[in-house]
C-alpha positions as CSV (number, residue, x, y, z in Angstrom):
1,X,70.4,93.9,92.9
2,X,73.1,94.2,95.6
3,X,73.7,96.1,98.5
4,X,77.4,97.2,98.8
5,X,79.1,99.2,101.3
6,X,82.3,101.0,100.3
7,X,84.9,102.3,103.1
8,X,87.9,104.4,102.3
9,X,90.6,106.3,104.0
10,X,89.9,109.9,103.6
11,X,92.2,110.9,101.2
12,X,92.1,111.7,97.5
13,X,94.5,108.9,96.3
14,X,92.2,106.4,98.4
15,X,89.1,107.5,96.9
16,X,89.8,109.0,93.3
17,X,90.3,105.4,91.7
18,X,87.1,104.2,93.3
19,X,84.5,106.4,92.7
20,X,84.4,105.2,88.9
21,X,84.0,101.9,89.9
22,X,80.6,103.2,92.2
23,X,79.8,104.8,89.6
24,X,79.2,102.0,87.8
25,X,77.7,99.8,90.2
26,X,75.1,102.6,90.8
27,X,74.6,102.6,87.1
28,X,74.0,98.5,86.8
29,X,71.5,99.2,89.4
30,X,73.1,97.9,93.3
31,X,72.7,100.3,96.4
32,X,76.2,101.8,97.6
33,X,76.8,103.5,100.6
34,X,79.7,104.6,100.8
35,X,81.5,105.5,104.6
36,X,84.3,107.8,104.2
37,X,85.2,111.7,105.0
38,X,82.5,114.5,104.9
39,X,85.1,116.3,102.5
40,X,84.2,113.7,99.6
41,X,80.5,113.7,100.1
42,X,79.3,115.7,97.3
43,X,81.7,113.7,95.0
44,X,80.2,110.1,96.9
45,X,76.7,111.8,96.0
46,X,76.8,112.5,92.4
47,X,77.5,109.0,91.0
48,X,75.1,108.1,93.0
49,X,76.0,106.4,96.0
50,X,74.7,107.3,99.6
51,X,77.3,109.1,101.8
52,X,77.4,107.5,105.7
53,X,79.6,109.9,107.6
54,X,81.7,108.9,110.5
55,X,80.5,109.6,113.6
56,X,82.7,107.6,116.8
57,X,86.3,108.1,114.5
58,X,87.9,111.2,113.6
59,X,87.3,112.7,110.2
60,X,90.8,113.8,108.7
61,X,88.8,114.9,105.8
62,X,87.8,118.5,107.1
63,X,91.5,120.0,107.8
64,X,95.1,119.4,105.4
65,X,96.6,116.2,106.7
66,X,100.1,118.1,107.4
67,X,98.1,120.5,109.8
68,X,96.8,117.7,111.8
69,X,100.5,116.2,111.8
70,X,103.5,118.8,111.8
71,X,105.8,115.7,112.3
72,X,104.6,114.0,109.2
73,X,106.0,116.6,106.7
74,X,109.6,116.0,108.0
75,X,108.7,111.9,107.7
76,X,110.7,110.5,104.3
77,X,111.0,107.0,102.5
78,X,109.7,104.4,104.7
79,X,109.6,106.8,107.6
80,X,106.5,108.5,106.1
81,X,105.0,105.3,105.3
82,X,105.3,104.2,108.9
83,X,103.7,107.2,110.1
84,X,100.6,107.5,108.2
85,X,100.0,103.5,109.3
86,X,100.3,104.5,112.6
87,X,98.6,107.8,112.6
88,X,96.7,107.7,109.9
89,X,95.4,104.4,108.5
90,X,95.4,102.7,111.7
91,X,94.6,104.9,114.3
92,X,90.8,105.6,114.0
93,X,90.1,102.1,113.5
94,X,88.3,101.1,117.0
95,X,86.0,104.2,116.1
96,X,85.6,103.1,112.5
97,X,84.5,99.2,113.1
98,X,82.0,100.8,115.7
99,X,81.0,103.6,113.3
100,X,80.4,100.1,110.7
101,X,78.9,97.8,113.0
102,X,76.4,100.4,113.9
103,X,76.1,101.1,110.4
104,X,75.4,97.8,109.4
105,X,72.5,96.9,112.1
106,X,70.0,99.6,110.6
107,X,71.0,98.6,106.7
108,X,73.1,95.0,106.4
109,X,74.8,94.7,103.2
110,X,75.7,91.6,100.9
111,X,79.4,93.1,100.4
112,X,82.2,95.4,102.3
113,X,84.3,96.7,99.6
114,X,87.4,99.3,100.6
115,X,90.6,100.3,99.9
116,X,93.9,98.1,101.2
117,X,94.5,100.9,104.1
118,X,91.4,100.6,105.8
119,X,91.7,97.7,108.4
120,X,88.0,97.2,109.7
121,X,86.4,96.0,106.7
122,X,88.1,92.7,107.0
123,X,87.8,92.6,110.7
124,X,83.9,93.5,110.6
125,X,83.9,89.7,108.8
126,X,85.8,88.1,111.2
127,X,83.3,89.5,113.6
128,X,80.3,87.8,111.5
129,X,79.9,90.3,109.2
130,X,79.6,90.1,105.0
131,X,82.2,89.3,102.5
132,X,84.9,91.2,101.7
133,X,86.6,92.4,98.7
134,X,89.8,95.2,98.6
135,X,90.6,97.4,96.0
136,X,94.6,98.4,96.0
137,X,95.1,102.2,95.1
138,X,98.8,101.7,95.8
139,X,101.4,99.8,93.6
140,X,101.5,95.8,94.4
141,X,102.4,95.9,98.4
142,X,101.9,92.3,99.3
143,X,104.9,90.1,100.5
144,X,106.8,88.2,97.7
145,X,109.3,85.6,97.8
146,X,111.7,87.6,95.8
147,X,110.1,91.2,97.3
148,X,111.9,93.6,99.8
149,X,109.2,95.1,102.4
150,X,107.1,98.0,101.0
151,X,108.2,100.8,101.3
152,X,112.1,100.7,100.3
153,X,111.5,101.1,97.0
154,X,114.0,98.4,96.0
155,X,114.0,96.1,93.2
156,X,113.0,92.3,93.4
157,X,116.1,89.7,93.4
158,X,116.6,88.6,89.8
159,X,120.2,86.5,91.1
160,X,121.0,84.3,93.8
161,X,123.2,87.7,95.2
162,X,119.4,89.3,94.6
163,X,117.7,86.6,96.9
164,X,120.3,87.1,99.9
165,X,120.3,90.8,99.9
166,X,116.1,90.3,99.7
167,X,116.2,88.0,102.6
168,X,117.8,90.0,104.9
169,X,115.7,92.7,103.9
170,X,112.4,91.0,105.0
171,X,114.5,90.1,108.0
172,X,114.8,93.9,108.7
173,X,111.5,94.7,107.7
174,X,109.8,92.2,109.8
175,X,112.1,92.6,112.9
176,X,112.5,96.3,112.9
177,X,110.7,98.2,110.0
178,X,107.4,96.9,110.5
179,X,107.8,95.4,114.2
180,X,105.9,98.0,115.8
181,X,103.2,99.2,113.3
182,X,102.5,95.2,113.6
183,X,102.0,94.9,117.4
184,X,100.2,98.1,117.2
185,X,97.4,97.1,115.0
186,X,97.3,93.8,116.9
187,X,96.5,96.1,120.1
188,X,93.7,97.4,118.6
189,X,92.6,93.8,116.7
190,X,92.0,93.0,120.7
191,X,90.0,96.1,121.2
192,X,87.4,95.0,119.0
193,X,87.5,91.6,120.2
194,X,90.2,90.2,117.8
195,X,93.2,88.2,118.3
196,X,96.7,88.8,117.3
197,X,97.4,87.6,114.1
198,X,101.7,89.5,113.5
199,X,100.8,90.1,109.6
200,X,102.5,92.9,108.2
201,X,99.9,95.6,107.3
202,X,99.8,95.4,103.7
203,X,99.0,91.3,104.0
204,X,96.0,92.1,106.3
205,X,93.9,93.2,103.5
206,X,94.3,90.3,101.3
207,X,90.5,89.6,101.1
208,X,90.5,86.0,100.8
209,X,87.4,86.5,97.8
210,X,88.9,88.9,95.9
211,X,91.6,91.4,95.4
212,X,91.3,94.3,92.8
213,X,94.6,96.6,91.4
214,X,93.5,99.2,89.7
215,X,96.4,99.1,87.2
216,X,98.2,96.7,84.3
217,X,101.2,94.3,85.2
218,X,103.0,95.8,82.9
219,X,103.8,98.7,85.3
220,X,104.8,96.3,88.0
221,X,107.9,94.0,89.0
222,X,107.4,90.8,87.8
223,X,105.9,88.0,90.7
224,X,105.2,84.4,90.4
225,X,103.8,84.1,93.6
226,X,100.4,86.5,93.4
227,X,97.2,85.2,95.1
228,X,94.6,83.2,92.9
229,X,92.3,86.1,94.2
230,X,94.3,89.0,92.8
231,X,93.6,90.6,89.9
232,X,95.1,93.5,87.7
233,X,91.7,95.0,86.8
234,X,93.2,97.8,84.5
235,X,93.1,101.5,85.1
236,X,90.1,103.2,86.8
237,X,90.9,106.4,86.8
238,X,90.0,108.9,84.6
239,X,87.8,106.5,81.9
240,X,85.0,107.8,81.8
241,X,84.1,110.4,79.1
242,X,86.0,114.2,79.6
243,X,84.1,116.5,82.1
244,X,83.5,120.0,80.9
245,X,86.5,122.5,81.2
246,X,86.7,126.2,80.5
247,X,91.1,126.5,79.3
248,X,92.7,129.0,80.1
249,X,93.6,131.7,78.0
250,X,97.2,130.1,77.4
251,X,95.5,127.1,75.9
252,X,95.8,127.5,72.2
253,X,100.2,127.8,73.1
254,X,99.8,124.1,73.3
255,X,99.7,123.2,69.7
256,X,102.9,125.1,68.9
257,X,105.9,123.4,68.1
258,X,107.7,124.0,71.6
259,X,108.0,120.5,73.4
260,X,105.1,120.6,76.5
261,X,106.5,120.0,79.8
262,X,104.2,119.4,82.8
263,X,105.3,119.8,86.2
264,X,102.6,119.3,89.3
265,X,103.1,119.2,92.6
266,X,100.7,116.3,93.8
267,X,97.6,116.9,96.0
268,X,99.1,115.8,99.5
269,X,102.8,116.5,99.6
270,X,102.3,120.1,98.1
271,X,104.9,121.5,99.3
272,X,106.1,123.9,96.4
273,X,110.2,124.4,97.3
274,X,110.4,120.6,97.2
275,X,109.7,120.1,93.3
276,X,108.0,123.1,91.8
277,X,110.0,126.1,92.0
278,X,113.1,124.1,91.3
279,X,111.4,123.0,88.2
280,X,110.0,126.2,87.1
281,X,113.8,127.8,87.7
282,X,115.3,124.9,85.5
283,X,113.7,125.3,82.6
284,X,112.6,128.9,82.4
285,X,115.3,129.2,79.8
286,X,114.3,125.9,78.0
287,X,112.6,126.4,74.5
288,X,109.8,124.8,75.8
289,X,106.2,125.7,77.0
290,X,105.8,124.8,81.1
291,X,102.8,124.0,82.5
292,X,103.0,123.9,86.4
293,X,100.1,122.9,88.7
294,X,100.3,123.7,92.5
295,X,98.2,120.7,93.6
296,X,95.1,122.7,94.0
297,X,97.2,125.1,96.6
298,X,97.1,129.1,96.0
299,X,98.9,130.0,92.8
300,X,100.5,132.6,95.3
301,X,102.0,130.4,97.1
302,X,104.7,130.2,94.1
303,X,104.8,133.4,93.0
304,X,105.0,135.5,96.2
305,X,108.9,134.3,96.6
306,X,109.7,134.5,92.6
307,X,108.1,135.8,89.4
308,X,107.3,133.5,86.8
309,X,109.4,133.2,83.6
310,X,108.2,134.0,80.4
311,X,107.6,130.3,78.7
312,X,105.8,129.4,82.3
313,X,102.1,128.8,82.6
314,X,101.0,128.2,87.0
315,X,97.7,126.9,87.6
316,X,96.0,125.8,90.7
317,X,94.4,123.0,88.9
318,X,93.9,121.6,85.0
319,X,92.4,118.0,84.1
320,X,95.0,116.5,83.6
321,X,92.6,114.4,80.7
322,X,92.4,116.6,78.9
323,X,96.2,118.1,78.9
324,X,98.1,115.2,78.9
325,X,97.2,114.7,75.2
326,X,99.7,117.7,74.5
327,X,102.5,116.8,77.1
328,X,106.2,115.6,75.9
329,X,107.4,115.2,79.6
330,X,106.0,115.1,82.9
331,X,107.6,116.6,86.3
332,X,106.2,114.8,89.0
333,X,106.8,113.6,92.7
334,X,105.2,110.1,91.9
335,X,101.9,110.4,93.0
336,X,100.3,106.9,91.9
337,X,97.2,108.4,90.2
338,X,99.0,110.9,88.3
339,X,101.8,108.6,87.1
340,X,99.5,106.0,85.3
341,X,97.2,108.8,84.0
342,X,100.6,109.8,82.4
343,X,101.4,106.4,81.3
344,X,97.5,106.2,79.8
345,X,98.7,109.0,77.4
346,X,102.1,107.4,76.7
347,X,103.7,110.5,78.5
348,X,107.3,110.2,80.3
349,X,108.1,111.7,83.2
350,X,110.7,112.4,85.4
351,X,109.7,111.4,89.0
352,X,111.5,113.2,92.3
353,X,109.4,112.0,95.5
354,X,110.2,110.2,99.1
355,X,106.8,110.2,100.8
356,X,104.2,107.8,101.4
357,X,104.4,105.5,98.7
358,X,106.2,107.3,96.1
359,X,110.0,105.2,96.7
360,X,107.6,102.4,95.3
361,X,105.9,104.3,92.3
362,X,109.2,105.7,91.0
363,X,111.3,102.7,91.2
364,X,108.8,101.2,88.8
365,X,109.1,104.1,86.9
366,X,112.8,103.5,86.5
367,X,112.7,100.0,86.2
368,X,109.8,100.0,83.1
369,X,112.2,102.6,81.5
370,X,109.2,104.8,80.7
371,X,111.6,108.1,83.2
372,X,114.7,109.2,85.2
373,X,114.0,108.6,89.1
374,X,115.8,111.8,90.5
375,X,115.9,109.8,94.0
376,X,115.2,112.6,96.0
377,X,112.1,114.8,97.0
378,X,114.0,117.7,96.8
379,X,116.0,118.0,93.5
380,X,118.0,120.6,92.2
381,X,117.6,123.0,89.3
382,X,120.4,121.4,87.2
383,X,119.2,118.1,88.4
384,X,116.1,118.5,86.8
385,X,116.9,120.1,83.5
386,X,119.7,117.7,82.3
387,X,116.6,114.5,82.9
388,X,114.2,116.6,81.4
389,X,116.6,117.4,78.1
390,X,117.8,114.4,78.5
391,X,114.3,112.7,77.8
392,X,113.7,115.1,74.9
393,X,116.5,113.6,73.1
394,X,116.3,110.1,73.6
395,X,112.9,109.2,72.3
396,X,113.2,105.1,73.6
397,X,111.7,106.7,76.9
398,X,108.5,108.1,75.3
399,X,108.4,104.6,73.0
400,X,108.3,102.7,76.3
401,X,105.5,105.1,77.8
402,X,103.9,104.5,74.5
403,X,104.1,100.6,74.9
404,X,102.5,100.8,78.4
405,X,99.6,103.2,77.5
406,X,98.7,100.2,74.8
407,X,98.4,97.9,77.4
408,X,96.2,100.4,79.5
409,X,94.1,101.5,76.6
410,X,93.3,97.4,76.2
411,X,92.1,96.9,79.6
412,X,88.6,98.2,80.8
413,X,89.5,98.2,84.4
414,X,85.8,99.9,85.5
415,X,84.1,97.1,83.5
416,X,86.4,94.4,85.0
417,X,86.3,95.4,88.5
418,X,82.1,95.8,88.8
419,X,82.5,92.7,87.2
420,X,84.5,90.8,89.2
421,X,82.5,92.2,92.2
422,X,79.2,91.0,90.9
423,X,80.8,87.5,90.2
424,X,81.7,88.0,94.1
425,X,78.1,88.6,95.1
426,X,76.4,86.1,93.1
427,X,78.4,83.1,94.0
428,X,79.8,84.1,97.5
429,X,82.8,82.2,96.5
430,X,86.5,83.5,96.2
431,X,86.9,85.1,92.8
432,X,90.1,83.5,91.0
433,X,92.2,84.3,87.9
434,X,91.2,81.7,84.7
């Protein structure tokens, strides 16, 4: 059996569509440690992995993000991105390479496996360390030869008008977007002992073994020009079998014949005048039943400024397995997670988001046809109601949602990934599509 360290960023989207993946490796028998935030260790602990805490870089775990950085919640589109690079993926990585050197001296591994954010597990093998393999837990963010840079959440050229316009865009984005997020990391590449190499950030965690996204092609833009490494493994999240839930008391509303509309907030921009309470105002007169979900924030923190309507139901927090099944429509700001776990359930959405990576998410949203991009993080009452009606009565939206969930439902992305991973370990050779 294998020994496997796991390092991830410190955030829920980083490590949610991982842990199933551990989980199975701990299952099939292999050792995982897994170095992350002290926030996640009970989670790391109970599939069975062993937790290694950090101890020379700061752990952004133990405090909300936006409390750390009062700047970042102003940050939108590619602006946001930008800053949690510099801040926030990038910053502690000096600390985190010494926290995995040191690490790796009392218990050496056969394989570093973490998520495309975290630079030093690539540049602890560089430095004579093991393997590598990354898993992606954003949408595809590796330059293309048809692809804008990340983060603009524009379309690929499809035309020879398409190509020019892309062009200059990766002119832009090399030049000016990305120019000083690149000599940045490249600073702290020679901290550890590293030279310069002036890849964009997204194309330094191309493992050169193996590449996992956690997600079908059918949700992404067409490319031609993927590595032989890269693989769309299928979804991870939420695959296993349902955890236990206690409903609520409104539960048994759901099989009425009102349409079910979701609305949730996300867990990191949570933030409730940005989506939710112009949500819950649109369609408090809608004959429909509304679900809202604060992200895990204080229901209060809604209702202290306005009471709820009558066909409103506000939760902190519902499994979102096991209430999707009854959802016609989903309110969202395109968190990555949440959108495919709609998409797994053949659920529409309507998507309003411009932070981290959510231009990306909801421009594939739009371009599948599976929802209405709103194109703004902050969308107004009428705004929302009109997409959300709108949906209602034009079923081709839920009939493409429905197309896409059958091509989730027929790829066991757990299975693949551990797979691919063990096929990694055995032969030590770079893993490549058949």
């Amino acid at each position: 059996m294998a020994r496997i360290l796991v390092a991830t960023t410190a955030l829920t989207g980083h490590i949610v569509p991982i842990l199933p993946v551990v989980r199975e490796l701990t299952q099939r028998g292999h050792t995982v440690r897994w170095y992350t935030g002290a926030a996640y260790r009970d989670r790391i602990e109970s599939i069975g992995a062993q937790f290694v805490p950090p101890r020379f870089a700061h752990d952004f775990s133990l405090q909300p993000i936006n409390e750390q950085f009062p700047r970042r919640e102003s940050a939108t589109g590619i602006n946001s991105l930008l800053f949690d690079i510099r801040h926030i993926f990038a910053a502690e990585a000096v600390g985190q390479t010494l926290d995995l050197q040191k690490d790796l001296r009392s218990e050496p591994v056969d394989l570093i496996l973490a998520d495309s954010a975290f630079l030093p597990h690539h540049w602890i093998h560089e430095l004579d360390g093991p393997r590598w393999a990354t898993f992606n837990p954003f949408t595809v963010n590796l330059s293309g030869r048809d692809m804008p840079p990340f983060g603009l959440g524009s379309p690929p050229a499809a035309t020879q008008t398409g190509r020019l316009r892309v062009a200059a865009q990766q002119q832009i984005g090399k030049r000016l977007l990305y120019r000083h997020t690149t000599r940045y990391v490249d600073r702290l590449r020679q901290r550890v002992g590293l030279q310069p190499t002036g890849e964009v950030f997204w194309d330094r965690a191309l493992s050169p073994y193996l590449y996992l996204q956690g997600s079908i092609p059918g949700l992404e833009f067409p490319r031609a020009d993927l590595p032989k490494q890269f693989h769309f493994t299928g979804p991870t999240i939420a695959t296993g079998p349902l955890d236990k839930f206690d409903p609520p008391d409104w539960w048994p509303e759901l099989d009425s014949d009102r349409p079910v509309i979701l609305i949730t907030q996300g867990t990191l921009s949570t933030n409730p005048d940005q989506l939710l309470r112009p949500a819950i105002t649109a369609l408090g007169s809608l004959d429909a039943l509304v679900i809202a979900t604060t992200g895990g924030a204080p229901v209060e923190a809604v209702t202290a400024q306005q009471g709820l309507p009558s066909n409103v139901r506000l939760e902190s927090f519902v499994p979102f397995e096991h209430l999707l099944p009854h959802v016609d429509v989903m309110i969202t700001n395109g968190g990555y997670n949440g959108v495919q776990q709609a998409l797994k359930h053949g659920v529409p959405m309507i998507v309003a988001g411009a932070t981290e990576d959510k231009l990306e998410v909801n421009a594939r949203v739009s371009w599948t046809g599976v929802g209405i991009d709103l194109k703004t993080q902050t969308p107004g009452a009428e705004a929302v109601r009109h997409a959300t009606t709108h949906i209602l009565q034009n079923p081709g939206f839920r009939e493409r949602a429905r197309h896409l969930s059958e091509e989730f439902k027929s790829m066991d992305g757990v299975k693949t990934a551990a797979d691919l991973l063990e096929t990694l370990i055995q032969t030590g050779q770079p893993v490549y599509r058949s």
